[in-house]
C-alpha positions as CSV (number, residue, x, y, z in Angstrom):
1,X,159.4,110.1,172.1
2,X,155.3,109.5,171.8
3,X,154.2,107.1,169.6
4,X,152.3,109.2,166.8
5,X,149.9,106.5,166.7
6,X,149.2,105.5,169.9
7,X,148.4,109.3,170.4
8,X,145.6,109.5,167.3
9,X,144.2,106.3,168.7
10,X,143.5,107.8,171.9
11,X,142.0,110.9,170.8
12,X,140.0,108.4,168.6
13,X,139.1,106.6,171.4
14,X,138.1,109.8,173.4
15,X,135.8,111.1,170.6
16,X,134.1,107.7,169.8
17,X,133.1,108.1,174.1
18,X,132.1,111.5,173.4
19,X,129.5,110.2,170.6
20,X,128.5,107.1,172.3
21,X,127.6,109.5,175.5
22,X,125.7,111.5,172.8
23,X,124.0,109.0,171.2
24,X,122.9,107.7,174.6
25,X,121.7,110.8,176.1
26,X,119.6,111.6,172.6
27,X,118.1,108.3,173.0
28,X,116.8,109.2,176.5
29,X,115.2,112.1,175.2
30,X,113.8,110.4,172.7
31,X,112.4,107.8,175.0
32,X,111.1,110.3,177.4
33,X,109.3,112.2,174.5
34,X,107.9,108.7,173.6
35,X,106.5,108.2,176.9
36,X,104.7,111.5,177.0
37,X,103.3,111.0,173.6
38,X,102.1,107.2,175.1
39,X,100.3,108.9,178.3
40,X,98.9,111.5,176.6
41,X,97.6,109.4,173.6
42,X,95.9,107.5,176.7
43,X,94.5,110.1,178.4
44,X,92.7,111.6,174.9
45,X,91.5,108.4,174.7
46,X,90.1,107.4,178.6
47,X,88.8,111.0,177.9
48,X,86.7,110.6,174.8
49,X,85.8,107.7,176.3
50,X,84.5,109.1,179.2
51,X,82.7,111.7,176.9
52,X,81.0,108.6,175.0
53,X,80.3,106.8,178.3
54,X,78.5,110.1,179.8
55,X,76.5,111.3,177.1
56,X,75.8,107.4,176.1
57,X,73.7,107.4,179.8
58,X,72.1,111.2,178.9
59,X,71.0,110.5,175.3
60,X,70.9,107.0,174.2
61,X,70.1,106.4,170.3
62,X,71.8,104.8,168.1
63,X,71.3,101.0,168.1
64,X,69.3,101.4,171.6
65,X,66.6,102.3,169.3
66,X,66.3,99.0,167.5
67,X,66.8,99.1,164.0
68,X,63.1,99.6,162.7
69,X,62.7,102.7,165.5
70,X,66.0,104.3,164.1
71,X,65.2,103.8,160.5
72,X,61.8,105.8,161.1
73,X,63.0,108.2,163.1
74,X,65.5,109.1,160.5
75,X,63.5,109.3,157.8
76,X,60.8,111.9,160.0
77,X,64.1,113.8,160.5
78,X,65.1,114.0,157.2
79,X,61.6,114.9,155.8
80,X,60.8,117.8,158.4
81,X,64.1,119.2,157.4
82,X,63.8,118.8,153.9
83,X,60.5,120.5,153.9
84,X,61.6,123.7,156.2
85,X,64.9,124.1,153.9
86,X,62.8,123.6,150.9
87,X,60.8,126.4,151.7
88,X,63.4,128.7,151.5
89,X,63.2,130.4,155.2
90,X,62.2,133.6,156.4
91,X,64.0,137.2,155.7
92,X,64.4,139.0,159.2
93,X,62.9,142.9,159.3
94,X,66.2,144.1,158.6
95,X,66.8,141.3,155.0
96,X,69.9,140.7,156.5
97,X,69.4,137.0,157.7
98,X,67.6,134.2,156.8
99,X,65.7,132.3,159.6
100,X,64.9,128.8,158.9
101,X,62.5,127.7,162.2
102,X,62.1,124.0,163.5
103,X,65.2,122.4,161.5
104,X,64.7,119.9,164.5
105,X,61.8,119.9,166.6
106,X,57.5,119.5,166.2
107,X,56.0,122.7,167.3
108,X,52.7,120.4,166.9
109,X,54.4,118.2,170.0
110,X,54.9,121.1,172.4
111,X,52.0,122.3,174.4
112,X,51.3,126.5,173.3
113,X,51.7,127.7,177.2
114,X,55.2,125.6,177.4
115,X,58.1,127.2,180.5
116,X,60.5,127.2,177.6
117,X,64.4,127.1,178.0
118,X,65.3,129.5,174.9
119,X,68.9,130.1,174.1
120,X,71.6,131.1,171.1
121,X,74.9,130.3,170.1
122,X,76.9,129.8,167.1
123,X,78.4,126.8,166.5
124,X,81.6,126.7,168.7
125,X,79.1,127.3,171.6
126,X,76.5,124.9,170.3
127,X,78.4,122.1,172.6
128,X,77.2,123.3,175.7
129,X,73.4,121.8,174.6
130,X,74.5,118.9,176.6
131,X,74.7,120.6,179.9
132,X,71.5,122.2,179.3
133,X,69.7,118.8,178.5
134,X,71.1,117.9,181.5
135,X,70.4,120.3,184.2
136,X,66.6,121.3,182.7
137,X,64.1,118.7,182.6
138,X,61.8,120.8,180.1
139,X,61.5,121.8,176.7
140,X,64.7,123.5,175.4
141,X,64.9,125.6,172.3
142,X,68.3,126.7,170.4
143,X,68.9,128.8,168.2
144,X,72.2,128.4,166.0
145,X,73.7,130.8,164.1
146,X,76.1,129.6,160.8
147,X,78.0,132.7,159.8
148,X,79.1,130.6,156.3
149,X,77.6,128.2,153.9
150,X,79.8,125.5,155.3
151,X,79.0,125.9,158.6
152,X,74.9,126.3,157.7
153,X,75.6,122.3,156.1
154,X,77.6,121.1,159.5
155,X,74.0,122.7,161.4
156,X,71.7,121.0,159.4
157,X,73.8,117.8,159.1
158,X,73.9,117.5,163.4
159,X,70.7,118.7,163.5
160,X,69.6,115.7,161.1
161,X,71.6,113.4,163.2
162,X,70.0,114.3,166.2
163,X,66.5,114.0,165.1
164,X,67.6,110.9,163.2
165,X,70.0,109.0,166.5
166,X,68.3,110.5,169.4
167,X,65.8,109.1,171.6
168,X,61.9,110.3,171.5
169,X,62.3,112.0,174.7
170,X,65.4,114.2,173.3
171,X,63.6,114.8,170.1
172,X,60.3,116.4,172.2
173,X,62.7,118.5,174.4
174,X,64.9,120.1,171.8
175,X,64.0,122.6,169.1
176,X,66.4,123.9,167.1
177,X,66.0,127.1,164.6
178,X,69.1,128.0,162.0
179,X,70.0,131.4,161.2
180,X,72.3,132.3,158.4
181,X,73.3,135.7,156.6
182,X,70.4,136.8,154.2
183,X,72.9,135.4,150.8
184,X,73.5,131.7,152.7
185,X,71.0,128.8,151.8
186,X,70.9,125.9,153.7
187,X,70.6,122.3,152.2
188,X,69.6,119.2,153.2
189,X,72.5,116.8,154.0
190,X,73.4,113.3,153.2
191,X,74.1,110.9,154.9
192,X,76.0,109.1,152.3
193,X,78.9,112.2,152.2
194,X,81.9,111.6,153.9
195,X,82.9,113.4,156.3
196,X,81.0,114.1,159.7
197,X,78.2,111.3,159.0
198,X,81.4,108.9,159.2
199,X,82.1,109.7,163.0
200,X,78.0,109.8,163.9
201,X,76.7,106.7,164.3
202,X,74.5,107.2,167.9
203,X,72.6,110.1,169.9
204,X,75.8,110.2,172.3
205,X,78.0,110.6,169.0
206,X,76.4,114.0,168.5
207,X,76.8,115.9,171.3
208,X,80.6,114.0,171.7
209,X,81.0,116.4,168.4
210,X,79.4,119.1,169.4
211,X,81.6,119.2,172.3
212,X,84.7,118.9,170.7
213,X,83.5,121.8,168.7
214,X,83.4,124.1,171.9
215,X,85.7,126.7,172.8
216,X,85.8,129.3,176.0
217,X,85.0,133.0,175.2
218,X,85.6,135.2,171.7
219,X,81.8,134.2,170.8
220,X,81.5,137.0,168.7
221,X,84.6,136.5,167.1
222,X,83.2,135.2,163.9
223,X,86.3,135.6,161.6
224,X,83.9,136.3,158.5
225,X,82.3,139.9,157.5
226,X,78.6,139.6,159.4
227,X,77.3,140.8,162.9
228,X,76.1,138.4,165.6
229,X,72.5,139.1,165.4
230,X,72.2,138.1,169.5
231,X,68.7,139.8,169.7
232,X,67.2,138.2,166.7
233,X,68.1,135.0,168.1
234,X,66.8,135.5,171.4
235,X,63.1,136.1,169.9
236,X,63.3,133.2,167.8
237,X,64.6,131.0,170.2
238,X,62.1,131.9,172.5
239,X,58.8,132.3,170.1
240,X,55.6,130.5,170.9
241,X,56.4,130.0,174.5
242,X,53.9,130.6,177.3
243,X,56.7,131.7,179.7
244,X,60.8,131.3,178.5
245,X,63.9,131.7,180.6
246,X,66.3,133.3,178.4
247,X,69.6,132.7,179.0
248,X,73.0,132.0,177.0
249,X,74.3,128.5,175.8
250,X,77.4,128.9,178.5
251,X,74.6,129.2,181.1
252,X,73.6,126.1,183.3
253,X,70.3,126.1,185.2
254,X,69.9,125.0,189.2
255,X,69.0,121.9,189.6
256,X,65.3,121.2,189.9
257,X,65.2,124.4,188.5
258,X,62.1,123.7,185.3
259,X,59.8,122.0,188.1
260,X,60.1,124.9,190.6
261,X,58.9,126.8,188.3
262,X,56.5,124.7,186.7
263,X,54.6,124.8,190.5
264,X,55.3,128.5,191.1
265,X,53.1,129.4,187.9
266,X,50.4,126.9,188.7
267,X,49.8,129.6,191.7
268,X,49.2,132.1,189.8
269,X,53.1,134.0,190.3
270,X,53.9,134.2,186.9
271,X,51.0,136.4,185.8
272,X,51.6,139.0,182.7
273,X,54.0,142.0,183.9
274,X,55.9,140.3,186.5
275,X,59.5,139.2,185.7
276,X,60.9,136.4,187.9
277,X,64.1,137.1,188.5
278,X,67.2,134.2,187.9
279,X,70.4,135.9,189.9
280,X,73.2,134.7,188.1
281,X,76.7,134.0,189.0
282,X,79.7,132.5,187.2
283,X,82.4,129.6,188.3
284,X,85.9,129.4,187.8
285,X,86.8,127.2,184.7
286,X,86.8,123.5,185.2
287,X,85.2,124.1,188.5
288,X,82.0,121.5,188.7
289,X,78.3,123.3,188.6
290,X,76.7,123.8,191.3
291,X,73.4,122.1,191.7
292,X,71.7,123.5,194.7
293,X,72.0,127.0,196.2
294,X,73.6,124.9,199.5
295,X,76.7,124.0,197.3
296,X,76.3,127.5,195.6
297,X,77.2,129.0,199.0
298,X,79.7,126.6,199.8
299,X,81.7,127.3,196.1
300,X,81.6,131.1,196.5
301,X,83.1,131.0,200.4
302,X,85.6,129.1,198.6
303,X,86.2,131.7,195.7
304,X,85.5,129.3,193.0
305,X,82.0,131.3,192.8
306,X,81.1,135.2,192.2
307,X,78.2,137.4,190.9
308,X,78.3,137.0,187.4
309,X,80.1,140.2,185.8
310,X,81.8,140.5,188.8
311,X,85.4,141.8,187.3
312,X,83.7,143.4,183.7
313,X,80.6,145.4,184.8
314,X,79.4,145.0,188.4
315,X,76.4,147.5,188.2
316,X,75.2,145.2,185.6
317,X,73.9,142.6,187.9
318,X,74.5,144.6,191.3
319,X,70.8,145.3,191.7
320,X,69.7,141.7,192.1
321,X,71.3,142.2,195.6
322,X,73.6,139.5,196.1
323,X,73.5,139.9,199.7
324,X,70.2,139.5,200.6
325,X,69.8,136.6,198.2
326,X,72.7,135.1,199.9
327,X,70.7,135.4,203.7
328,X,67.8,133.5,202.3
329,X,67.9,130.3,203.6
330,X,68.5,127.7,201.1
331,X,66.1,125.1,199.7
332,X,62.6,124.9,200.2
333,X,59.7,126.0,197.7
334,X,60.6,128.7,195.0
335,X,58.9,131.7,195.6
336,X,59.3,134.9,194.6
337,X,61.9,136.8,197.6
338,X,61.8,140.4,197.4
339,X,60.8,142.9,194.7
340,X,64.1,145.3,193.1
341,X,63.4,148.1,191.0
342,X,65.1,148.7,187.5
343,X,68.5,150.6,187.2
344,X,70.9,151.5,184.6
345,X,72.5,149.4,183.2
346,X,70.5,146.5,184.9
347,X,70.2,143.0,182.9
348,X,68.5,140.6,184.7
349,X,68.2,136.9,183.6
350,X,64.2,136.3,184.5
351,X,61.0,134.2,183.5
352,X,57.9,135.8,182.0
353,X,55.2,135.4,179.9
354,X,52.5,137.2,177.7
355,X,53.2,139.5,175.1
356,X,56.8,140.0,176.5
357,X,58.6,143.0,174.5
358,X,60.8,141.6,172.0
359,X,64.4,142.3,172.2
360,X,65.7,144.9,170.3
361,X,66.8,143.1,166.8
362,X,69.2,146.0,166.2
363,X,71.2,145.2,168.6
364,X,74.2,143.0,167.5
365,X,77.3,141.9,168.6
366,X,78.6,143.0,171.9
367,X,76.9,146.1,173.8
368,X,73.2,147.1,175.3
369,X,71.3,143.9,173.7
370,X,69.8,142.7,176.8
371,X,70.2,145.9,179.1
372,X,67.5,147.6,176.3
373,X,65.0,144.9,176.7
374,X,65.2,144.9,179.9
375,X,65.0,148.5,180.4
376,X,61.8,148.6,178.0
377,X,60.3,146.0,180.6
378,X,60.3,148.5,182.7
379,X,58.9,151.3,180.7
380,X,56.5,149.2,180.0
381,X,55.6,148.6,184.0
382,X,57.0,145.4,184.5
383,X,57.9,144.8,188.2
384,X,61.2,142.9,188.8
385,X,60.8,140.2,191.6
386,X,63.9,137.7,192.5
387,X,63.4,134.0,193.4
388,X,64.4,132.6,196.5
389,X,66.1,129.1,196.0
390,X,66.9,129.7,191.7
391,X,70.1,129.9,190.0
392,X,72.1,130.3,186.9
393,X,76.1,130.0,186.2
394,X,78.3,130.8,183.2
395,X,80.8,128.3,182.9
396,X,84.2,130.1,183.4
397,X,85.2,133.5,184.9
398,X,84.3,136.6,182.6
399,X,87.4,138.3,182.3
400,X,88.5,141.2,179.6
401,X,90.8,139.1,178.0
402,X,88.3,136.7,176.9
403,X,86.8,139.0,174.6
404,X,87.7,139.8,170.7
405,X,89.7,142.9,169.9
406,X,86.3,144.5,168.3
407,X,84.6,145.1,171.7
408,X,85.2,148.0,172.3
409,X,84.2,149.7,168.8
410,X,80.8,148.0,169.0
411,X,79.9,148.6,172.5
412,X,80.2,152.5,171.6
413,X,77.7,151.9,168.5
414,X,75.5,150.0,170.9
415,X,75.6,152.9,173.1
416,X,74.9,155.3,170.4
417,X,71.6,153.3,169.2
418,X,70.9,152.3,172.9
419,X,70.2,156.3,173.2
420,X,68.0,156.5,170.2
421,X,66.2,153.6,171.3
422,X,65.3,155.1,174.9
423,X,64.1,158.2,173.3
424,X,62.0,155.9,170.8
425,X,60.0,154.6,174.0
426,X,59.0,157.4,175.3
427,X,57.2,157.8,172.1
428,X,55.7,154.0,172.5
429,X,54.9,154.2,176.1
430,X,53.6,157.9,176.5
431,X,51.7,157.4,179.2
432,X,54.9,155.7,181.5
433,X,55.7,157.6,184.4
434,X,58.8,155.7,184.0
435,X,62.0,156.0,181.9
436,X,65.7,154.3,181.4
């Protein structure tokens, strides 16, 4: 007969092996999940150092300044934006927005026939400043848009600390302007708050924050109850330049790109009416920027390159002729290549200067904003000449997903006004044989 208790020690004896297996195997796990917690804590942190280390070489401040340097420079930041806030800004045409100009930046420093690098963004873009910086040796001017009061005191805040950390050289390329809705006021910041003063302490410091601040795509997706104003924006960026490129923040320059230019207007190319053409392409995210039309050529046999708008509108950019531009041997002096005439729904990227048309300030969000500027260029007899050896690329493939659920709704409005507005220049150009 079977000892009772032999019997419920063994089935003890099983289960207590059962738990200990248990126990063991939940310790693995745990272990494991340890480890990937461990590398990726690392690799955050080889990364944001990395970050620090790069933009430490582009913009050195900080400490690098010497002590008596920084303390001045600080102070001429804080006074130049205490006396532009102060004076309340401007009201755009329409009283919607409030433009506060040269929250960073001496117009006084910047010579009046300037080749300006004008561009927007709001403040999730406002990290790709860096790249620009970068990749044009010129002047650059920005302007940021704050959709909320909070985000207004986080512009003028990196703004400050930019003027305040950055090195002379940074401060006489960049201009910044701020434009909120017509309701938010911007105030001066200080630096004794808490909060994102305690993580600034050098030039590199800013743009590290500005690029953690970035994200891909939805730019228009401001999750509060007020329109992009893209078009207002462009103007002001771009105001008081002798000739401006115009491009968007997520837009990087060829290399080289500022001095080309620089020497193809000292002949006499960029004379009033002529647009120079910038063909533009975009890159596959995470994909390093091409710097020369050479590795341009080599990235798009590779697929990691295409026209820009390629999958979401190719009649947009189709006639800057890809194909010829591509037969055009690479490198060499920047000239102007071959002349295009305008078509619907044509948007060139291009350099000019003169009394330029103004964009179209009723344009907002997504829809028309640069297709009716450019389309008034050409009302207005503007002829449309591409450069050789010159390149711009958005930073990530333009896909349909990338954009906010809105698009759709405001692209038909756009198209709605974009008809009004072309019968509207018939009436200011009268005497155009041409039309759009």
């Amino acid at each position: 007969m079977p000892n009772p208790l032999a019997a419920a020690a063994a089935a003890a004896g099983g289960g207590g092996g059962r738990c200990s297996a248990y126990k063991l195997a939940l310790a693995a796990l745990l272990a494991v999940a340890l480890l990937q917690f461990v590398y990726l804590s690392l690799l955050a942190g080889l990364h944001g150092r990395e970050q620090r280390r790069r933009y430490g070489q582009l913009f050195p401040g900080g400490a690098a300044l010497g002590a008596s340097l920084q303390r001045r420079a600080a102070e001429s930041a804080k006074e130049q934006l205490r006396a532009v806030l102060a004076a309340g800004g401007a009201l755009d045409a329409s009283g919607d927005y409030r433009v506060y100009r040269h929250v960073l930046g001496d117009p006084s420093r910047r010579p009046r026939d300037a080749l300006l690098l004008a561009t927007h963004a709001s403040l999730s873009n406002l990290g790709h400043v860096g790249a620009l910086l970068e990749r044009w040796a010129g002047p650059l001017a920005v302007a940021v848009f704050a959709a909320r009061p909070e985000e207004a005191q986080l512009a003028t805040v990196l703004s400050y600390a930019l003027g305040a950390l950055c090195t002379q050289a940074v401060r006489d390329r960049l201009t910044m302007h701020l434009v909120c809705p017509a309701r938010t006021e911007a105030a001066v910041p200080d630096p004794r708050e808490p909060g994102e003063f305690a993580r600034i302490s050098s030039c590199s410091d800013v743009f590290t924050s500005l690029g953690a601040r970035s994200r891909s795509g939805r730019n228009y997706a401001l999750a509060a109850n007020v329109s992009y104003p893209n078009n207002l924006l462009r103007n002001v960026a771009r105001e008081g330049a002798g000739h401006a490129l115009v491009v968007d923040a997520d837009m990087v320059p060829s290399e080289g790109l500022w001095t080309g230019l620089l020497e193809l207007l000292a002949l006499g190319e960029g004379k009033a009416g002529r647009a120079l053409v910038v063909p533009a392409f975009e890159i596959r995210q995470g994909v390093r920027v091409p710097r020369t039309k050479m590795e341009l050529m080599r990235f798009l046999k590779m697929g990691h390159v295409r026209p820009f708008y390629a999958e979401l509108c190719p009649r947009c950019q189709a006639p800057t002729n890809y194909t010829r531009w591509l037969t055009l041997p690479p490198g060499g002096p920047l000239r102007p290549a071959y002349r295009v005439t305008w078509q619907d729904p044509w948007e060139p990227f291009y350099v000019a200067g003169g009394a330029v048309p103004a964009y179209d300030e009723r344009f907002r969000q997504y829809g028309f904003n640069r297709i009716s500027q450019a389309c008034e260029l050409h009302v207005a007899g503007y002829e449309f000449e591409v450069l050789n050896d010159a390149f711009l690329v958005h930073k990530g493939f333009k896909m349909p997903g990338d954009f906010h659920p809105q698009k759709e709704a405001e692209n038909q409005r756009n198209k709605i006004l974009f008809r009004q507005f072309k019968q509207e220049l018939k009436m200011k150009y009268p005497d155009s044989p041409r039309r759009c």
